[in-house]
C-alpha positions, 0 to 999 in steps of 0.5 A: 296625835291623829285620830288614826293614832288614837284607834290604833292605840284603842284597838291596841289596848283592848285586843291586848286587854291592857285597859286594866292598868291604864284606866284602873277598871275592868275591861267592859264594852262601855269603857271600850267606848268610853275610850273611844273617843279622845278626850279634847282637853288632853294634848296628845302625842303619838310614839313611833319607832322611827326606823320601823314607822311603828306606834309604840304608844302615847304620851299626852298631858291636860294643861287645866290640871298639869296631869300626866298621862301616858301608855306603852304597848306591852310588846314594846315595854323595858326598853326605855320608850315610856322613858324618853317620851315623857321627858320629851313631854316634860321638857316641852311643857315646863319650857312652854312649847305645849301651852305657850307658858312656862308651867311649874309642875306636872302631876301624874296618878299611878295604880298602886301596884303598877310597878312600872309606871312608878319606876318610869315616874321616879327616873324622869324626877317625879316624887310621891306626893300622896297615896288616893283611894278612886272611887269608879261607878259601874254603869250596872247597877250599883257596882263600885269598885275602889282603886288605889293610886299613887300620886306623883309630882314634879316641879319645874326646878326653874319656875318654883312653887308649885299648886296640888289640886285634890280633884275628885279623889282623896288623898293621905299626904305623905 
């Protein structure tokens, strides 16, 4: 993904106000600029329209914790875009054209009430490990705000076991 692309997607989500359901926070000028830069560990892809040379959204994957990320434009939702894409992305991780490795699972984490991040999650294979609760810090003051997420898993069905990382959430294992 450019950094072109990333504006795009930036400038995007917050004349849309979508940044609710891809970060779990309110819109505020600080995440704005939060997002505003790329997160270098995350290996980004942009998704186009191909006929139309159309940025529908990104699909990208952080190799150091296997987790899944991904945003659809709302405009270009239901019409399976978030679908293919991140089965592109699995299909190049887990045979090793992301990281040079065959890689044995990938995670993804969901708001709880985002229905259509879980649906596209349980067609491309994933499986629900836990349910977390996020803790978010708002630079004003002592606001906090606490989000509910699921959690996802897939295995690569080839290479087997698979390693779950509680990370910096807490989680009721289902």
């Amino acid at each position: 993904m450019t950094d072109g692309d990333w504006n795009n997607y930036v400038r995007h989500v917050v004349a849309a106000n979508e940044l609710y359901f891809q970060y779990g926070c309110e819109q505020t000028d600080e995440l704005i600029e939060c997002i505003s830069m790329k997160t270098p560990e995350v290996v980004y892809y942009s998704v186009y329209l191909k006929a139309e040379d159309v940025m529908v959204g990104y699909v990208g994957i952080t190799p150091e914790t296997d987790n899944l990320e991904f945003h659809i434009f709302k405009e270009f939702r239901q019409r399976a875009f978030g679908t293919k894409a991140v089965k592109l992305l699995i299909d190049a991780y887990f045979s090793g054209r992301v990281t040079g490795q065959l890689e044995k699972v990938i995670e993804a984490e969901t708001l709880y009430e985002n229905k259509a991040s879980v649906r596209l999650l349980e067609k491309t294979g994933f499986e629900k490990a836990a349910i977390g609760f996020s803790l978010n810090f708002q630079e004003r003051g002592n606001d906090r705000q606490m989000t509910a997420l699921r959690v996802y898993r897939l295995r690569n069905k080839i290479t087997g076991n698979i390693r779950f990382d509680e990370g910096d959430y807490m989680y009721a294992v289902l």
